[in-house]
ROPATI-218708 format. One line per 10 residues: number of its first residue (from 1); for each residue x, y, z of C-alpha. Coordinates in Angstrom, 2 decimals, always signed. Layout:
BEGIN
NUM) X/Y/Z | ...
***
This chain:
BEGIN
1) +0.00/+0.00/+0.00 | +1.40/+3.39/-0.79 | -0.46/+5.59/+1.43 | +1.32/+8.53/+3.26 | +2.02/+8.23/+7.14 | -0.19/+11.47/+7.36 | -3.39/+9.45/+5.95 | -2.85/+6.33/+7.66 | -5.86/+5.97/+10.26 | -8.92/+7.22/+8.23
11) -7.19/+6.05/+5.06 | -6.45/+2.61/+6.32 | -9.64/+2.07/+7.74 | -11.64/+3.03/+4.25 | -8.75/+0.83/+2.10 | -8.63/-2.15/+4.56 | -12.92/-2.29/+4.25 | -12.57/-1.76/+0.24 | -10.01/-4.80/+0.18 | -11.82/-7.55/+2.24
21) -14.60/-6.86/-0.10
***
């Protein structure tokens, strides 16, 4: 994943529900 440390709690939360879908 190449997300940006700044964007990591709201921004894992929304990828990690879009990828066990």
């Amino acid at each position: 994943m190449a997300v940006p440390k700044k964007h990591t709690s709201a921004s894992k939360k929304r990828i990690r529900k879009n990828f066990w879908k």
